[in-house]
C-alpha positions, 0 to 999 in steps of 0.5 A: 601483690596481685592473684587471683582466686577460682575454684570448682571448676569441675572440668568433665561435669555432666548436665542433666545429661549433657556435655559441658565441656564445650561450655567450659572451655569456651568460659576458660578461653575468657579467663586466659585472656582475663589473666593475660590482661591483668597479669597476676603474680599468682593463680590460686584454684582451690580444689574441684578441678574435676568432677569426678575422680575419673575425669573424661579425657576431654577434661584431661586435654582441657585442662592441660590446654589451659594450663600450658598457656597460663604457666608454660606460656604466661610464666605464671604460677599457680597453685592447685589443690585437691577438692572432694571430687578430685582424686588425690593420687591422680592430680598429685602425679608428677607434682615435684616436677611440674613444681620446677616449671612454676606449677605447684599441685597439691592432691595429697595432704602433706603434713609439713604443710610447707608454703610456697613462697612468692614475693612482691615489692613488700616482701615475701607472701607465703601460701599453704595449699591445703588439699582436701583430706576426710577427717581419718586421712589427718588423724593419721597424717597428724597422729593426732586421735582426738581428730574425729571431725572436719572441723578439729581436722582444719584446727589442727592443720591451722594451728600447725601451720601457724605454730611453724611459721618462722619467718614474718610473712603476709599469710595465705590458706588455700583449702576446700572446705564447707564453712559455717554459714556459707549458703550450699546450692544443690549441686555440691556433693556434701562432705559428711551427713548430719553438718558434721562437715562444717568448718569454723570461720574463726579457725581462719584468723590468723590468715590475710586471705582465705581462699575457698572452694566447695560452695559454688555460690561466691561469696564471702564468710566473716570478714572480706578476707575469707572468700568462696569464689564460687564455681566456673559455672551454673552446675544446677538450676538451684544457681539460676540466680547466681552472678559467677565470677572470679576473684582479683585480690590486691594485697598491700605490705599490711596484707589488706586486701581489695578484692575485684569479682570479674565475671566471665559470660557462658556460651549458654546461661542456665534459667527457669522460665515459669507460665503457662505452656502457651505463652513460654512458647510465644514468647520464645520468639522474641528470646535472644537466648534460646540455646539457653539450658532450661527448666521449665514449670508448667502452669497448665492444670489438664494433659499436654501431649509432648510438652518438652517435644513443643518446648524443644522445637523452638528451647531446643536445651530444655533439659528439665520439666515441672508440674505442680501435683495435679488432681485426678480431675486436672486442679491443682492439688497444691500449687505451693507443694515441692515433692523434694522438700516433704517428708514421707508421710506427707507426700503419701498423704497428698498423693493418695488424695489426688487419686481416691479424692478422700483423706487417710482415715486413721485406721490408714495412716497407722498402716503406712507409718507401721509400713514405712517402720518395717522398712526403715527401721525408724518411726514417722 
């Protein structure tokens, strides 16, 4: 059996203030032709259809345009689920008809967990789509009162479903989950604070193929089978360095599996250029990709007036720009310093040296920690 497996393509995405879903259809139209060329038996997208619960009425238009051609024209079945971002109740509306035309949507958690059965030449494959559920949502569903975590949340629903399996099928779990070990970037929206919402791979081995959506880097996590697909697209500078691609699963009669990753080419890429202001800006002559979205870091040491109004008139989707900490004087207080990556203290300390030239004597560090504590309620 031949599927394929995509998630969070976060349909509606904003970045950094701009419009993506231009961007998206235009990478959509590549993927309907992906799914035209290699004919699939099965479309698995594992949660995060949108970007938020609300989606903009373009989003809604865009998909419904996608989807149309791939079940509607195509006759191919897909199976969708619920991801955090996603509304349960919204994605799941008309889901018991739209499940007669070969689409098979899952934005509520339904505690029967029953598959959707496909078939190929082997026999039949059975597929449990799993929509995101937060840990109480399973307990209920469960009446289970021991399930206060993600994780005895997605061992319960496993063993549930592999306990109530009757028929001897190849197995597959689509779900929307933060796995142990998986490598985050910054643009997902963490599921619970304190790692508490992290998954154990192990829960999965009773499975042929794990589909995953969350973590937008693609990837795999344990074995060849337990796969994140990865995003539709670069949703922060933090996957500047990501190659996005879809997965193309060959499953045998054993339920081995030989995965493809397909890559599907942006309108625009999203980079990090790196130098001194002058030399971004000559370069940018012989750039082939200058409606790029950027971050730019500036290496310059004295005051630029309109720095991002230079870099626009030639990098007009500059969207972002850094400067090391400076000194008062225009030095670099510490080229090797990330403000979003020290804690309080530490930030008042480098930022009171860059403006009186002096360190906290301890009289004043005892003040700012006695402040920070009124404040916060904790201790530095």
């Amino acid at each position: 059996m031949r599927f394929i497996h995509t998630s969070d393509w976060h349909l509606g995405r904003l970045f950094h203030g701009a419009h993506l879903t231009d961007d998206q259809a235009h990478v959509l139209s590549q993927f309907v032709d992906l799914v035209k060329e290699s004919r699939p038996e099965a479309i698995l997208i594992a949660g995060d259809i949108y970007d938020r619960a609300v989606p903009p009425p373009e989003a809604v238009n865009l998909l419904d345009e996608v989807l149309s051609q791939i079940v509607g024209d195509l006759r191919i079945p897909t199976v969708i689920i619920a991801g955090n971002h996603d509304s349960p109740e919204r994605l799941n509306f008309g889901s018991r008809l739209l499940t007669k035309q070969g689409l098979h949507v899952h934005g509520r958690l339904s505690p029967s967990f029953q598959p959707i059965v496909l078939e190929d030449g082997f026999g039949k494959v059975n597929v449990y789509p799993i929509a995101y559920a937060e840990p109480p949502v399973v307990r209920e569903q469960l009446e289970d009162a021991s399930i206060d975590s993600h994780n005895k949340a997605n061992r319960a629903i496993v063993d549930s479903i592999l306990k109530n399996q009757k028929a001897q099928a190849r197995k597959i779990l689509v779900t929307h989950a933060f796995v142990a070990g998986g490598q985050e970037s910054e643009s997902e929206r963490p599921l619970s604070l304190g790692g508490s919402g992290l998954v154990d791979v192990a829960s999965f081995a009773g499975f042929d193929y794990v589909a995953l959506g969350h973590l937008h880097r693609p990837q795999k996590i344990g074995s060849e089978s337990i796969c994140y697909s990865g995003s539709l697209m670069k949703y922060s500078f933090s996957e500047a360095d990501h190659k996005k691609s879809i997965n193309i699963v060959e499953m045998d009669g054993e339920g081995k599996t030989r995965i493809e990753k397909v890559s599907l080419s942006p309108r625009r890429d999203v980079r990090i250029l790196d130098g001194y202001l002058a030399d971004i800006l000559s370069q940018a002559e012989n750039d082939a990709a200058k409606s790029d979205y950027l971050m730019v870091t500036l290496r310059d040491t004295g005051a630029i007036f309109d720095a991002i109004g230079k870099l626009r008139q030639v990098y007009p989707n500059v969207m972002h720009i850094e400067r090391p900490l400076l000194n008062s004087d225009g030095r670099l207080a510490n080229d090797n310093l990330d403000h979003r990556k020290v804690n309080e203290a530490d930030l008042f300390a480098n930022f009171y040296q860059q403006v009186t030239e002096e360190n906290l004597t301890d009289e004043q560090w005892q003040a700012f920690r006695g402040a920070v504590s009124n404040l916060s309620g904790r201790a530095l």
